[in-house]
Phi, psi and omega in degrees: 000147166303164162285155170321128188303184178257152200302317211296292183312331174286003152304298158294328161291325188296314165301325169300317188271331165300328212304145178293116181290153191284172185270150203207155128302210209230065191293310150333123156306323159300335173295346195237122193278003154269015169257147179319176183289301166322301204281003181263300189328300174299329183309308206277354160249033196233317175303347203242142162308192170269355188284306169304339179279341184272332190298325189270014180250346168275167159308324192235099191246139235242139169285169197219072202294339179269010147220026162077357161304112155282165169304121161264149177231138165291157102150022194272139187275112172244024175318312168203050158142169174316092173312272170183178200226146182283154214257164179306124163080348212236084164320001200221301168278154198245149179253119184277153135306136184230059171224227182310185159200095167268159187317176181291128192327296177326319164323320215265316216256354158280042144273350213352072202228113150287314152327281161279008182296281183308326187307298168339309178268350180303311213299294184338285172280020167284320210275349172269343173286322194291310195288340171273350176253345169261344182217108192265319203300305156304304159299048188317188177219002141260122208232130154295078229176135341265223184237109189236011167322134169284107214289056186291349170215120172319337188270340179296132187300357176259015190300323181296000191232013181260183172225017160175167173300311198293110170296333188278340194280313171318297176291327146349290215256340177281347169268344176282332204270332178274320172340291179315293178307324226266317174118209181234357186309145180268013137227345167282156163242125182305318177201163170247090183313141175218125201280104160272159334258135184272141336230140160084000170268092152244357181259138126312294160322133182039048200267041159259331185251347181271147220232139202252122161270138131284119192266151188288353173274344165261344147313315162276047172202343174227282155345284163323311203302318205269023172242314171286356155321279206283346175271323174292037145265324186075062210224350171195142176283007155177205215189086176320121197261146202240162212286338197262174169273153175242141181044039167101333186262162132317109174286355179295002182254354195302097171320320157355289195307349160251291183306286195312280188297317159314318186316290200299350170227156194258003168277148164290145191230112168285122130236157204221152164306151162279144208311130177068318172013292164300313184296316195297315186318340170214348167284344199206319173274316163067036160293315187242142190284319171203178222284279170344306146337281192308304165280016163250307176288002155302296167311310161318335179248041178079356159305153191214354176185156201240101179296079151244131148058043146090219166233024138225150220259348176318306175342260181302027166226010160259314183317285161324319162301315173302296181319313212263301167336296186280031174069019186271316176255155159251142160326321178303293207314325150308337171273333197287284182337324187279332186310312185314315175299294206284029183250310163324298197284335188266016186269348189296351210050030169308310184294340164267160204281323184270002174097330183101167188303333186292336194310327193266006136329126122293168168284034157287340198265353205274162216012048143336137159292025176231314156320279197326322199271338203249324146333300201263349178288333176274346173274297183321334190271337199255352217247153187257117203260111170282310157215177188205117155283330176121014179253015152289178305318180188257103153336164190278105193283151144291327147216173190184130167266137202208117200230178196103153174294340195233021174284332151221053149203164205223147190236108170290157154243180205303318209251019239185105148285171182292136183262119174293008155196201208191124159210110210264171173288346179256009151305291193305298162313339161325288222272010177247349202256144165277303180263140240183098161244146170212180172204156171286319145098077189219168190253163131275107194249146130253179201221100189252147192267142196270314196277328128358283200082009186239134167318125197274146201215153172276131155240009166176176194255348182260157183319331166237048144286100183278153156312100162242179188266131178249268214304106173324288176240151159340151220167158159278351127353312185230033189221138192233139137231152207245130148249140204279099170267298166186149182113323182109019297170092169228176181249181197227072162256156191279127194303336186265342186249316180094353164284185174261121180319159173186178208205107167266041193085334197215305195222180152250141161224148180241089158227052137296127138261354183224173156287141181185169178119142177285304149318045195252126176265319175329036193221126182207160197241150175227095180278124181273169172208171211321319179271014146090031177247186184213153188255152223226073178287121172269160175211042153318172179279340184289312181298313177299334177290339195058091152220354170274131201283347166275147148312297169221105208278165147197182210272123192224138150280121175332160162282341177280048184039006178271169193279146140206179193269139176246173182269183188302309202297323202249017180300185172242175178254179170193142188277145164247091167257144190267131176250008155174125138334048181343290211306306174295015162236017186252322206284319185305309179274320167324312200301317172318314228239183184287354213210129171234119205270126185254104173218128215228175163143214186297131153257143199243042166214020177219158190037047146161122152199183184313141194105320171233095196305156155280121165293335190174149173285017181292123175282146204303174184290299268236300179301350186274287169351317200285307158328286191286350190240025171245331178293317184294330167301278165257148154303334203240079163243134180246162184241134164257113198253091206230111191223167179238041173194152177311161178200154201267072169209140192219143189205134166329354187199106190223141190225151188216128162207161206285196136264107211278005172110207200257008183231031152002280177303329161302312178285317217301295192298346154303267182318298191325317185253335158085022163297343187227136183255118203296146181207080114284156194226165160258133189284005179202155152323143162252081192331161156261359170182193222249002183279068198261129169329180155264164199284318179307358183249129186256038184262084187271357161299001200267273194301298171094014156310144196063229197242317187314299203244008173297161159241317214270157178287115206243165202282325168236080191317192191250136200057027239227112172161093175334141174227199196239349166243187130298168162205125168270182192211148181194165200005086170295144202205155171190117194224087168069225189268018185260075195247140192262137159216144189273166199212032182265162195291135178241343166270175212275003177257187159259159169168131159338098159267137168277101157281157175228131183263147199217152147211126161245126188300122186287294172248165187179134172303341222221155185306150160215137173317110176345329118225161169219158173285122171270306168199147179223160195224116163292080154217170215243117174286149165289155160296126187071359189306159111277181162188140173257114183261143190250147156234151181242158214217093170271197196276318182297332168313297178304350188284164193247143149272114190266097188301337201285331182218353153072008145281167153245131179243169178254143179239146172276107167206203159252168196219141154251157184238151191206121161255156156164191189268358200176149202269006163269014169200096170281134162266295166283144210195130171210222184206140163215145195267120222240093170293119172215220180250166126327111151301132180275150193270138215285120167298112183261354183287333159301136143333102190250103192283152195286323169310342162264065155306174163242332194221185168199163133220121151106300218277170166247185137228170202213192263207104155287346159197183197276342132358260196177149184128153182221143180224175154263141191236161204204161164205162175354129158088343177292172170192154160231157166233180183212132222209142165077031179237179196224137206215144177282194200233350186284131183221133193201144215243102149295120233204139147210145167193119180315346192234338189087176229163185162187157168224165187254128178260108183269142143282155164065321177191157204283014171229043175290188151336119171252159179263350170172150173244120193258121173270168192216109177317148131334069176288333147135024185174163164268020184219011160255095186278177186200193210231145163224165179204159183198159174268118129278189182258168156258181185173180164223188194098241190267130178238134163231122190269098171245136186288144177244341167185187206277108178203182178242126173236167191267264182211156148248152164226140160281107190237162199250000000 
């Protein structure tokens, strides 16, 4: 962490940024809200210094008092509802919200409710307009919200803040949520959203430094699209360049951020960095040789504000400063950025003398009871019914045990304000159930050092009461329980104090009471081993980030008996004894009563979050355990699954939801008892097991990850989700840009269909996905109800990215068009035939960039110059091919390798015929490009350019 600012300048800052602006009429041209958007922008920045226009280019913009500009701040956190915010000076601590806490993004998007979505986000932004009215300083108003990252692998740790595998489904539900927070003015904004993280972030591990390849028909076709929703909707104002690189750049560097994205709308669009960001470009990433370098090409790839150092802006305004001195920048370039800030800022009404129509918000709406009922009606909507044996709903039981770790509490996450109140599932059962047992259904353990004989024990709640071996015989002092969460992942807490075990670098200690934190140390795995003793992995966030000086820490003893972490050769060993039986006292009660509740899943600060990747979807040992011996108990057993990511489990009666907020428990039992009839779906595959590609690799035509491009059987499809009624499907219809389906309810309830429209292209020059969604409808039938739901399907819909020519084409092929409820169950099914073109066959006698390939193995791509432009880089055994081509005999190549190299050009496969061996001079960098030539044959099909050393090419032509 940094050092602390010193008291007196932070005083002086402090005031400076508190100062009131004076109350003013409308003196100004910026000022006056009957003039265009431009001409008050352009007045007030014709008005500013250069020190002031570099002060508004920070995250913490400095009031400005001789025009009446108050301080504005970036960042207040709205995923799913007003996270919380960084406190005045403190880049680390955060000021929580104590206002709505709605489900978990992923929640928000198994609703598949566009519709109750926008509601979600109107609520959202009502409640940052209050927190902004009781705090401007702290509550900024430009909220980082939403998360439109694409969930492609279930194991990345930010999986709770994203909404889905799917882009269009993605783009949906992130354009109804930014629609809302924004409000309905057609030029004010209630608050102004900006779409994390651009682009291609789905790792934790190394994600500052790992490089996402992108092939460019999956960069347009999967990648791009769920960002180009909501800004071509006009559903947010700008867009968060995210910590890793795509194809060898930086994205805080990304040109995208101009070119690419700006594209897409006629709006001005703010965009900003990710927290530190700018600094990684040479601190860590070691892209740029110094600092000034570095922040004229931020600003230079479309950034518009720099998330640094806090609140404070000196830093970047020596940098900048520096950067327009060495010529890296320009003044223009500085003004375009700031235009972007005040454009924002005057739709926020910072600039009318009354604030704008949103200004008359109060802290009245936050957590409102019209929010709360709109809470709990969207966790209901959202909860997923995975399997029914047929003993959902539940009748009214006379009892029923509701067991579990997660039966009675509710768990925020990192992105989550503090929930001002809590109604848990076994609340919610309460109030229905009159006789009501319950248990967490957890082991009670000691944990005795083998060599010792002694017991590991609490001594005291404070940081330095260290974990020692005391005890002799069990106490409550030295007896923990543990629950087992997911991953093989468990907390420890002590029985006698009610804290958590937990690790600061140097010892254990229990002054926790939850896992929290950017830090959580409170996690350890208990590896048993052969001889039936077990060894103590900690696996706090400090060892995975590596700022913990071991590699793979565990748990060892002082000589003075106390506990800290050691490397593996020097762990200790230790007996696990159970001193009282959860699980078998959970089992005990189910058994009593008619009806049994399980509600088991995730902690969503332990075993994965931001920072931190998942090893596996397993639900813990303990909880599996828990499951089969309350099912062997009772028959009429239900599973509450409540997790924020797919997990590997399955029980005949199973309901699955996120964490879902403060009225959790109100839905469970709305659904559980069937006031309310579950039609929530799930938004990503559910593996069947733990046999997953690695997470750095983002090809899934490849990989074969997600509903698009799988084959393997999942344990749960995508769109995958159970009702309490039936629905027939009937006359599947297709008419012009129209497709039609009848829809009725055949069973004896009311009750929610998700329909889903699919299509897959039957032939293609090109790879094409197993199916993909094209558009869906939430609606709600009557018993015997029909409804003909329409979607419309266009022709343009359909188009491909054709890498070969660096378009989108429509291709002459066939289609299947597929309706149904879920993408493993098309109910109705037809066809349609698409006049579109023939890809014409690729002339390689042309310049051709090697980044347009049809195939690969082994290689990367990477950053033709630090600008902009993309290549392939290769060693010994890569290849790139090119298929359906016709090629000359002349050959001649842009290359660059520092040491020099050669690759071979084969027909038909990379150890086909050869056709030439091209040597490749020493250019003297990988950013010193040079020429290369060679004689081949000419010929057609297939070409393949296989690497012989380490080098980069650029483009080629064969030419005849």
């Amino acid at each position: 962490m940094r050092a602390r600012t010193p008291l007196l300048a932070t005083l002086t800052l402090a005031a400076a940024l508190l100062a009131a602006p004076p109350v003013q009429a409308a003196d100004y041209p910026f000022q006056n809200p009957g003039l265009p958007l431009e001409q008050r922008v352009s007045d007030l920045l014709g008005r500013l210094t250069l020190q002031e226009k570099l002060s508004l280019l920070h995250q913490s913009q400095p009031a400005i008092p001789r025009l009446g500009i108050g301080y504005h701040k970036n960042g207040t956190e709205a995923l799913h509802g007003v996270g919380w915010s960084n406190h005045l000076n403190d880049n680390w601590n955060q000021k929580f919200a104590s206002g709505t806490v709605f489900p978990q993004a992923v929640g928000l998007a198994s609703t598949w409710d566009p519709a109750q979505i926008k509601k979600v986000g109107s609520a959202v932004g009502d409640e940052a307009r209050g927190y902004n009215a009781v705090d401007p300083v702290l509550w900024g108003l430009q909220v980082w919200a939403p998360v439109v990252d694409l969930l492609r692998d279930p194991r990345a740790g930010r999986n709770e803040e994203g909404y889905s595998e799917d882009p269009l489904l993605t783009g949906a539900i992130s354009t109804a949520y930014g629609k809302g927070l924004q409000g309905d003015d057609p030029f004010y904004l209630k608050a102004a959203p900006v779409l994390k993280h651009y682009l291609a972030y789905n790792n934790e591990a190394n994600r500052s430094l790992s490089s996402s390849n992108l092939t460019p028909k999956l960069k347009h076709e999967y990648y791009e699209p769920a960002f180009k929703a909501a800004i071509s909707a006009d559903a947010a104002t700008g867009v968060m360049a995210s910590y890793n690189l795509v194809n060898g750049r930086p994205n805080h560097v990304n040109t995208d951020l101009n070119t690419q994205v700006r594209s897409w709308t006629d709006k001005t669009l703010y965009n900003v960095s990710d927290a530190w960001g700018p600094h990684a470009l040479t601190d860590l990433e070691k892209y740029y040789d110094n600092k000034p370098e570095a922040f004229a090409a931020v600003l230079k790839a479309g950034l518009d504000s720099y998330t640094i150092d806090g609140s404070d802006i000196g830093p970047m305004v020596q940098n900048l400063t520096a950067a327009l001195d060495q010529g890296r920048i320009t003044q223009a370039d500085v003004d375009k950025a700031v235009r972007s800030v005040l454009s924002i800022r005057t739709r926020l009404g910072h600039f009318d003398p009354d604030g704008g129509p949103y200004k008359k918000i109060t802290k009245d709406v936050i957590n409102s009871a019209a929010n709360q009922r709109l809470n709990r009606e969207t966790a209901a909507k959202a909860a997923v019914l995975l399997r029914n044996s047929g003993v959902l709903p539940l009748a009214k039981p006379g009892s029923a045990a509701v067991v579990g770790p997660l039966s009675g509490k509710l768990y925020r996450d990192w992105y989550a304000g503090q929930m001002p109140y809590q109604v848990t599932p076994l609340d919610g059962i309460k109030e229905r159930v009159g006789n009501v047992a319950t248990s967490q259904g957890l082991e009670r353990i000691a944990l005795k050092h083998l060599d010792s004989g002694k017991y590991v024990t609490a001594t005291g709640t404070g940081p330095d009461d260290n974990a020692a071996l005391t005890d002799t015989a069990p106490t409550a002092a030295s007896q923990w329980d543990l629950t087992d969460w997911t991953g093989g992942v468990s907390t420890l807490r002590n029985a006698g104090n009610g804290k958590l075990l937990g690790g600061d670098w140097r010892s254990l200690d229990t002054d926790d009471a939850d896992p929290d934190g950017w830090y959580v140390s409170q996690q350890f795995a208990l590896e048993r081993q052969a001889d039936g003793s077990y060894l103590i992995r900690y696996a706090g966030y400090e060892a995975v980030e590596g700022w913990f000086a071991l590699p793979d820490p565990y748990v060892g003893v002082a000589a003075d008996g106390t506990l800290g972490l050691v490397p593996k050769a020097q762990a200790s060993r230790f007996g696990k004894e159970v001193v009282s039986d959860g699980v078998a006292e959970a089992a005990a009660q189910a058994a009593k009563a008619e009806v049994a509740v399980v509600v088991v899943g995730s902690h969503p600060f332990v075993a994965g979050r931001e920072f931190h990747d998942r090893d596996n979807l397993q639900l813990g040992e303990g909880q599996r355990r828990l499951i089969e011996a309350v099912r062997k108990a009772n028959p009429k057993t239900v599973v509450v699954l409540e997790t924020s990511y797919p997990v590997i489990v399955d029980a005949p009666n199973l309901l699955w939801t996120t964490h879902a907020g403060s009225e959790t428990g109100h839905a469970i039992a709305d659904v559980l008892f069937g006031d309310v009839n579950p039609a929530g779906r799930i938004t990503q595959t559910w593996p069947a097991s733990d046999d997953l590609p690695s997470i750095f690799d983002y090809d899934l035509a490849k990989t074969g990850m997600t509903y698009l491009y799988g084959k393997a059987k999942p344990l749960y499809s995508f769109g995958h989700g159970l009702s309490y009624t039936s629905f027939g499907y009937q006359g599947l219809k297709v008419q012009g840009d129209k497709v039609s389906v009848k829809v009725t309810n055949t069973g004896g309830v009311k009750g929610d269909e998700v329909v889903q429209l699919y299509t897959h292209q039957q032939s293609s020059r090109f790879k094409q996905p197993v199916k993909q969604l094209r558009a869906f409808q939430r609606i709600t039938l009557a018993p015997g109800e029909s409804r003909t739901v329409s979607f419309t399907l266009k022709k343009s819909d359909l188009a491909v990215w054709d890498h070969t020519r660096n378009t989108w084409a429509v291709e002459n092929a066939t289609h299947d068009i597929l309706v149904g409820s879920a993408s493993d169950r098309i109910r109705q099914s037809t066809t349609l035939r698409v006049s579109g073109e023939t890809i014409p066959v690729r002339d390689l006698s042309r310049t051709t960039r090697a980044m347009d390939f049809d195939d690969y193995s082994g290689v990367a791509f990477a950053d033709e110059t630090k600008i902009s432009g993309e290549v392939v880089e290769g060693t010994a055994g890569d290849w790139i091919s090119f298929t359906g081509a016709s090629y000359g005999s002349r050959l001649t190549a842009s290359v660059a390798s520092a040491a020099g190299g050669s690759f071979e050009v084969r027909a038909g496969s990379p150890t086909g015929a050869l056709l030439a061996t091209v040597q490749v001079p020493a250019t003297g960098g990988i950013y010193q490009w040079g020429t290369a030539t060679a004689t081949a044959m000419a010929g057609k099909g297939s070409l393949f350019l296989v690497f012989k050393g380490d080098l980069r090419i650029k483009d080629f032509a064969l030419t005849r």
